[in-house]
SEVEXKE-104688 format. One line per 3 residues: number of its first residue (from 1); their letters; for each residue x, y, z of N, C-alpha, C. Coordinates in Angstrom, 3 decimals. Atoms other than C-alpha are relative to their C-alpha. Layout:
residues N
NUM = A = X Y Z X Y Z X Y Z | ...
***
This chain:
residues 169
1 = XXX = 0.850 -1.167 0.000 0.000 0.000 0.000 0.895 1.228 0.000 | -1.266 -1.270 0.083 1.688 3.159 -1.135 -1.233 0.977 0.436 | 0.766 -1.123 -0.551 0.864 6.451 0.614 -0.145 1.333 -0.921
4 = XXX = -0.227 -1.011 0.927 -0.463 9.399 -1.524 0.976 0.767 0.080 | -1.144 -0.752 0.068 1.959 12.048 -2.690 -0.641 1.342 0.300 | 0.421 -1.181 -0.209 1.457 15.486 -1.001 0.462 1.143 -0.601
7 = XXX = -0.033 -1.023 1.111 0.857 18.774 -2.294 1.050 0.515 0.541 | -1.167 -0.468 -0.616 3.552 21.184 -1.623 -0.533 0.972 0.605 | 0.962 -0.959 -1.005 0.974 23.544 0.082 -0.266 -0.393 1.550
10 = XXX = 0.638 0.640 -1.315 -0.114 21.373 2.703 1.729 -0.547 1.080 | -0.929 0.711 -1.012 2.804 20.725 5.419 0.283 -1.014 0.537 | 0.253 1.527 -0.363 1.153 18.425 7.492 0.012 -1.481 -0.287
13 = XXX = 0.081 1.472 0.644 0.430 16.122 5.018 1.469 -0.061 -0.012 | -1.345 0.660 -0.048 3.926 16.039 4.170 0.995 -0.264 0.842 | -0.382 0.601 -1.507 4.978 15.630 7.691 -0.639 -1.742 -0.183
16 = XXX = 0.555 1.533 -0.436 2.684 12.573 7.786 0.442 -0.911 -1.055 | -0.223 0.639 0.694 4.047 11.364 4.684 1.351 -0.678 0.444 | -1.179 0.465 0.025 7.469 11.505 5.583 -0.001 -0.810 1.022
19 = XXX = -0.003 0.834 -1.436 6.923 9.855 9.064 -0.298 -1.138 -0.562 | 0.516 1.510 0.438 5.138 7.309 7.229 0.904 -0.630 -0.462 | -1.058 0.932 1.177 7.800 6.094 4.820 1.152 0.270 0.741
22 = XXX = -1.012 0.366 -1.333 10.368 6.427 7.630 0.075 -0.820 0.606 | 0.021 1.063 -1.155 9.003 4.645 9.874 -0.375 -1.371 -0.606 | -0.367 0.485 0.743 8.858 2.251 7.149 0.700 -1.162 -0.135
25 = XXX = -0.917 0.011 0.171 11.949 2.455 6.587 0.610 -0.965 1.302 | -0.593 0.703 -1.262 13.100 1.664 10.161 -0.586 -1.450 0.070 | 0.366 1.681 -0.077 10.902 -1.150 10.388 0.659 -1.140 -0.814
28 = XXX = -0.739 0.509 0.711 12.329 -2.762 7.546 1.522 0.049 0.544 | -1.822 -0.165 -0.550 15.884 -2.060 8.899 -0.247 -0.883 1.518 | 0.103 0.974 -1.373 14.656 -3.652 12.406 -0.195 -1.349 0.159
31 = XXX = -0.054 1.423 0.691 13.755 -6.767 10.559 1.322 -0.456 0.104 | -0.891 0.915 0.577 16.501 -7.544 9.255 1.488 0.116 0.732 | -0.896 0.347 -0.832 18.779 -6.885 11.992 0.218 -1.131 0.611
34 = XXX = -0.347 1.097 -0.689 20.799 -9.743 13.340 0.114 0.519 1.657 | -0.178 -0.106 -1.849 22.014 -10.207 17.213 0.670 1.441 -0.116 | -0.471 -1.108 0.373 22.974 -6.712 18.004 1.894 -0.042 0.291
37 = XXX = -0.738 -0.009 0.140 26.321 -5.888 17.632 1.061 1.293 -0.006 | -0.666 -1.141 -0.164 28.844 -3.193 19.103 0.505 1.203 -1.402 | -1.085 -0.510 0.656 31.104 -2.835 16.311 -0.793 0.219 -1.451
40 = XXX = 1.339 -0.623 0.357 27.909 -2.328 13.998 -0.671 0.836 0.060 | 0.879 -1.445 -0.263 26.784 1.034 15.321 0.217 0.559 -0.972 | -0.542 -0.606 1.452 28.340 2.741 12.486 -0.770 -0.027 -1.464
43 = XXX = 1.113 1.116 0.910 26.740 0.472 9.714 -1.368 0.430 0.343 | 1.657 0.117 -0.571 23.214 0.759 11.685 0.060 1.429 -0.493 | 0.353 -1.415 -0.358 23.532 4.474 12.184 0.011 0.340 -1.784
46 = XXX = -0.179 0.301 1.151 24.731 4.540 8.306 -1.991 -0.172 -1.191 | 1.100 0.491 0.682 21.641 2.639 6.833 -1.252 1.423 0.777 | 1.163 -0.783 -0.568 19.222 4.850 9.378 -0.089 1.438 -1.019
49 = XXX = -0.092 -1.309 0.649 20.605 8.195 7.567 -0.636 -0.488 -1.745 | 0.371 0.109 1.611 20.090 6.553 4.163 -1.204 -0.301 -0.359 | 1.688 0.185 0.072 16.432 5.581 5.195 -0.596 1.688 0.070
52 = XXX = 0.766 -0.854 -0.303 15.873 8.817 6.366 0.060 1.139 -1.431 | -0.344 -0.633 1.356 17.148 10.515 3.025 -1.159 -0.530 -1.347 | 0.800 0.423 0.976 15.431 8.202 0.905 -1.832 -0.312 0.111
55 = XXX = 1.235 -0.047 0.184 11.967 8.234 2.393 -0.036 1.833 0.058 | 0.075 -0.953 0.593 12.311 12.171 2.052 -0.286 0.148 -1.361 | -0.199 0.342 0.917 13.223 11.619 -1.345 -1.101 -0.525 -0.824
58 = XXX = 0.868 0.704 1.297 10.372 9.460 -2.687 -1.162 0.783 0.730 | 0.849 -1.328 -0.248 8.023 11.930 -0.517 0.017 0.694 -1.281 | -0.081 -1.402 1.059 8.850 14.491 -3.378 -0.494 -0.636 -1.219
61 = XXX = -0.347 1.036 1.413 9.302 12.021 -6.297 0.590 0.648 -0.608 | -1.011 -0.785 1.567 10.836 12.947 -9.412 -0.572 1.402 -0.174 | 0.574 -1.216 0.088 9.030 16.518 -9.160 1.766 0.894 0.234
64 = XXX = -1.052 -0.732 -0.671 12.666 17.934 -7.749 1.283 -0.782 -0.466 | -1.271 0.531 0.341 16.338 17.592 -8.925 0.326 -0.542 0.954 | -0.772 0.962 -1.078 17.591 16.721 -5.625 -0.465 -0.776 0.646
67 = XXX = 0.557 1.531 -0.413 15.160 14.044 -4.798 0.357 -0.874 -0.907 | -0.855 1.694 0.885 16.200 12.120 -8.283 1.364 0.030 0.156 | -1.228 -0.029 -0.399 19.463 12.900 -7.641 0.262 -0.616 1.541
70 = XXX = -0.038 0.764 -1.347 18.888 11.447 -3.769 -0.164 -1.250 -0.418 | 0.313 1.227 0.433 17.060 8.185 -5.417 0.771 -0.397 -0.439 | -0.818 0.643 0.856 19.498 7.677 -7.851 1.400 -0.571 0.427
73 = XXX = -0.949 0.276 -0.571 22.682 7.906 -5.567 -0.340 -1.295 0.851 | 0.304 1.291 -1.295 20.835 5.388 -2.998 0.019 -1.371 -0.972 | 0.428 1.296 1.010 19.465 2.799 -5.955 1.937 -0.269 -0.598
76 = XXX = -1.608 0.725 1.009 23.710 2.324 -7.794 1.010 0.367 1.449 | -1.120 -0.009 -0.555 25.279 3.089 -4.311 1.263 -1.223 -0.241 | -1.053 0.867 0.395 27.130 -0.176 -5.236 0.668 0.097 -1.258
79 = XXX = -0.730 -0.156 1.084 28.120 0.322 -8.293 0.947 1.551 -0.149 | -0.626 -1.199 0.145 28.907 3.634 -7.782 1.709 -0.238 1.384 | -1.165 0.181 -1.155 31.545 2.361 -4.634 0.892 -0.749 -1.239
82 = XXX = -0.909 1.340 1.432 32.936 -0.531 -7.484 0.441 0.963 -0.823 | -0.987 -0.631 1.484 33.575 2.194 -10.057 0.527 1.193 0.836 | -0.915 -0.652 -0.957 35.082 4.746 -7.363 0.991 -0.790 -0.012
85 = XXX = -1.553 0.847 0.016 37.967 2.029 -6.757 0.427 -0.081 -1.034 | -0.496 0.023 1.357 38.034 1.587 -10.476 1.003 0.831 -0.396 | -0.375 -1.456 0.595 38.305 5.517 -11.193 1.315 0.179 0.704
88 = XXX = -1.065 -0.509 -0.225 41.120 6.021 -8.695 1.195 -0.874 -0.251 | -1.123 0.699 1.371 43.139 3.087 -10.358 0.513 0.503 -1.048 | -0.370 -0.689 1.432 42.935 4.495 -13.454 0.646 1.459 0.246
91 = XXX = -0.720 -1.067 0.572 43.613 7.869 -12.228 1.109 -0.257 0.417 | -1.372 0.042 0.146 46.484 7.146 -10.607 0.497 -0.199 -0.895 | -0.777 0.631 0.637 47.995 4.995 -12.849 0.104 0.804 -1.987
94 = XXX = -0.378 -0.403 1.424 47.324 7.717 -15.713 0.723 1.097 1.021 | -0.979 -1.069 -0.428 48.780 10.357 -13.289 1.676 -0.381 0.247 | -1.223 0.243 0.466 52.101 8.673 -13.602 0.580 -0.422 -1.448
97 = XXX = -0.366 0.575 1.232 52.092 7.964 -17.210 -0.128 1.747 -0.437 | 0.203 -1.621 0.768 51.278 12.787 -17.679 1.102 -0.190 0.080 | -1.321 -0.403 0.286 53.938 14.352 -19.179 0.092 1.289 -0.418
100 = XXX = -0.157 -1.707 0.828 52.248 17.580 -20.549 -1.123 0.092 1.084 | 0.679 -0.295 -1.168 50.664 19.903 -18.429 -1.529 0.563 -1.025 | 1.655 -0.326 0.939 46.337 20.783 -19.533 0.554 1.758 -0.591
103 = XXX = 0.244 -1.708 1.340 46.117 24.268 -22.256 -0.850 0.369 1.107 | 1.158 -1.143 -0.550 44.417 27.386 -20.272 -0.813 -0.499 -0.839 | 0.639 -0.406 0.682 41.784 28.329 -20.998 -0.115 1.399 -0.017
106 = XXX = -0.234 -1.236 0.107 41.216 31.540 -22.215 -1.561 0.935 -0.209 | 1.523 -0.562 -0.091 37.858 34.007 -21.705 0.400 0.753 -1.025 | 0.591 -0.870 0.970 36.304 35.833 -24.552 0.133 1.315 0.880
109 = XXX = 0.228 -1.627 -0.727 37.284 39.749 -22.847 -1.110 0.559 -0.567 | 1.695 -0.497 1.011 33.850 40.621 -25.416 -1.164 -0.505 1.286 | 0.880 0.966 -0.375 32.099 38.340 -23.673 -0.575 0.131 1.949
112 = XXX = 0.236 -0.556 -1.594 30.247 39.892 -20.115 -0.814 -1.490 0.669 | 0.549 0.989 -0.909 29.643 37.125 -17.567 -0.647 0.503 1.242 | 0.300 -0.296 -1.175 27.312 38.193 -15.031 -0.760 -0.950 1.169
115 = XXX = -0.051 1.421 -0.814 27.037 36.297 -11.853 -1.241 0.425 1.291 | 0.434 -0.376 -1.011 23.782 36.875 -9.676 0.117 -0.405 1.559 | -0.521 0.491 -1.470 25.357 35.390 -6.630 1.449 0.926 0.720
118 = XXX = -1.384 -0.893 -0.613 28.435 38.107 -6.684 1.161 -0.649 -0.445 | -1.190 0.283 0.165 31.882 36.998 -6.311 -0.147 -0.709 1.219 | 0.650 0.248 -1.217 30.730 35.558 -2.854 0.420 -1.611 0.011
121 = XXX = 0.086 1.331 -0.169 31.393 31.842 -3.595 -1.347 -1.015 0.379 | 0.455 0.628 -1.001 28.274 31.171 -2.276 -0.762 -0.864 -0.860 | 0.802 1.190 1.006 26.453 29.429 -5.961 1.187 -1.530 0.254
124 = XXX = -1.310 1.206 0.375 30.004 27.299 -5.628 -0.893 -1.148 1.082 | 0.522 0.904 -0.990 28.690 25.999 -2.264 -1.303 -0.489 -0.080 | 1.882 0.489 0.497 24.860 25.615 -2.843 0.158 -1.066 -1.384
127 = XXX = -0.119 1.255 0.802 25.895 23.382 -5.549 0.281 -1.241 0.464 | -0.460 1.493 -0.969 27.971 21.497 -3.196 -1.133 -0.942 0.861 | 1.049 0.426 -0.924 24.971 21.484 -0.571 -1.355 -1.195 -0.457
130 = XXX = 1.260 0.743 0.639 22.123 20.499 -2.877 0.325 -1.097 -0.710 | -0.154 0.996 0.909 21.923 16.976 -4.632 0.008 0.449 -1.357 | 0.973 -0.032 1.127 21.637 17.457 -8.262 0.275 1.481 -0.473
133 = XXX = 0.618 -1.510 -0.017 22.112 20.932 -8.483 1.644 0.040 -0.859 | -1.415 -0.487 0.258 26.061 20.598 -10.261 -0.658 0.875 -1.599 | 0.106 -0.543 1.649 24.343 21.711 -14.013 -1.117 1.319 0.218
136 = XXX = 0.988 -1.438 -0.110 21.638 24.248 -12.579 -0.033 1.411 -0.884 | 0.229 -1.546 0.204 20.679 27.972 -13.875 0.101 0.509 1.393 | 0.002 -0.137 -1.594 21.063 29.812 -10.629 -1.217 0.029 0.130
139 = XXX = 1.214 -0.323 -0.348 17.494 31.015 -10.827 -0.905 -1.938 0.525 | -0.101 1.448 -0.183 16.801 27.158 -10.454 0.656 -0.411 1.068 | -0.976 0.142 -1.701 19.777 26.773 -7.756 -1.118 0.166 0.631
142 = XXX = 1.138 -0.494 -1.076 17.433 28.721 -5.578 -1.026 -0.324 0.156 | 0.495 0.076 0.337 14.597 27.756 -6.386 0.196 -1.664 1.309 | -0.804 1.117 -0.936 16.220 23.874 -5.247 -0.255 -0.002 1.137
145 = XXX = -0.406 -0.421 -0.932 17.879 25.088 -2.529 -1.070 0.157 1.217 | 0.932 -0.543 -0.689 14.429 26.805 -0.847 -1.245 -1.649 0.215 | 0.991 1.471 -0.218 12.501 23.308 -1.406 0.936 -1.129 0.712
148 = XXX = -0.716 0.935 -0.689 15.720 20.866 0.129 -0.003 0.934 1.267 | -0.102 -0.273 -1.249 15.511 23.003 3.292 -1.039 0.017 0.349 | 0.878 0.179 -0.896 12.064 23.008 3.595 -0.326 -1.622 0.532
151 = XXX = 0.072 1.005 -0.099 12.446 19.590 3.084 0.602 -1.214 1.225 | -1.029 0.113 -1.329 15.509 18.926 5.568 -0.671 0.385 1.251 | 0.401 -0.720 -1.511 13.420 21.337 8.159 -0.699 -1.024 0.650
154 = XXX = 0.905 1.232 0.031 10.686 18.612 7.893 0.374 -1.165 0.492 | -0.881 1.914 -0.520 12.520 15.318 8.600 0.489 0.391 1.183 | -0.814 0.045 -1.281 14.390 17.049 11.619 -1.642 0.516 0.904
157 = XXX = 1.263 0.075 -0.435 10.723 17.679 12.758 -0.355 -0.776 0.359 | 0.224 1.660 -0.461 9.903 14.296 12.101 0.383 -0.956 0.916 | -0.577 1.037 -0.735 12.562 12.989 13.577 0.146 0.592 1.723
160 = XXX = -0.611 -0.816 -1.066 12.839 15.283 16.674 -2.231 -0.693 1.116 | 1.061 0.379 -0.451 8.981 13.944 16.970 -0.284 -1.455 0.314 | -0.193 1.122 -0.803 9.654 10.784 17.049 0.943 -0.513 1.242
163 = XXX = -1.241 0.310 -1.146 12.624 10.688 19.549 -0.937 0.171 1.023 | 0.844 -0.454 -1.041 10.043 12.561 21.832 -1.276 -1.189 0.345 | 0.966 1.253 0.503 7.447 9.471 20.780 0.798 -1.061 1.052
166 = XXX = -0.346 1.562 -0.179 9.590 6.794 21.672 1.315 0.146 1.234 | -0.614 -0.276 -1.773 11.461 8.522 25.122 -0.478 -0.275 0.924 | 0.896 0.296 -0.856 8.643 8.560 26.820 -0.646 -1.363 0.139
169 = X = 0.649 1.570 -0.304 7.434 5.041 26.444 1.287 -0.762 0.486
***
């Protein structure tokens, strides 16, 4: 039974969504835990963040870059670890075979680049921050940006509501 997808008007609902497919989440993760295990906290704590990311995530659906960009990293995390070891094989092993150093590049002086973020660094970082967001327009960045924090605000809601849930009992 899948839970409807909420509007982006309504809060609540998407409070109750995300709790829903969290708690989910955890359940499924409580399953399939074995005997518990010290040296396992890591791992546990690990999977919990990647539940809590990915029932955010399918909350939104594909409506938002940095929810398919969340889905997509979670669904090939393995393949994406397998071709990480690959990539830094290869680069090493081409970074001892350079011999010429990369051509500048060179700006069009004609050519006016204007940057509505300033000189500020701060589109550099909001790229970093947001999933998904490395090919953006800025007007778009922002745009992002203002929906993954309301989104982030939400889950630490969630989750700050369940801790309070499950202290008291």
């Amino acid at each position: 039974m899948s839970a409807p997808q909420p509007t982006s008007k309504n809060r609540t609902s998407l409070k109750i969504h995300l709790a829903y497919r969290f708690l989910l989440a955890l359940n499924t993760l409580n399953q399939k835990r074995s005997a518990f295990d010290h040296t396992q906290n890591h791992k546990r704590s690990n999977r919990v963040k990647i539940a809590a990311y990915a029932s955010m995530a399918s909350v939104v659906g594909p409506r938002r870059a940095w929810s398919r960009a969340i889905l997509w990293k979670i669904r090939n995390r393995c393949v994406l670890t397998r071709n990480k070891k690959r990539v830094h094989h290869i680069t090493t092993s081409l970074r001892l075979h350079r011999h010429h150093a990369r051509p500048t590049r060179r700006r069009n002086p004609n050519r006016e680049h204007v940057n509505p973020f300033g000189n500020s660094g701060l589109e550099v970082k909001l790229r970093k921050l947001v999933p998904g967001a490395e090919t953006m327009d800025p007007c778009g960045l922002l745009d992002e940006t203002a929906d993954y924090i309301k989104h982030l605000a939400t889950q630490v809601e969630v989750m700050k509501t369940l801790v309070d849930l499950y202290s008291t009992v």
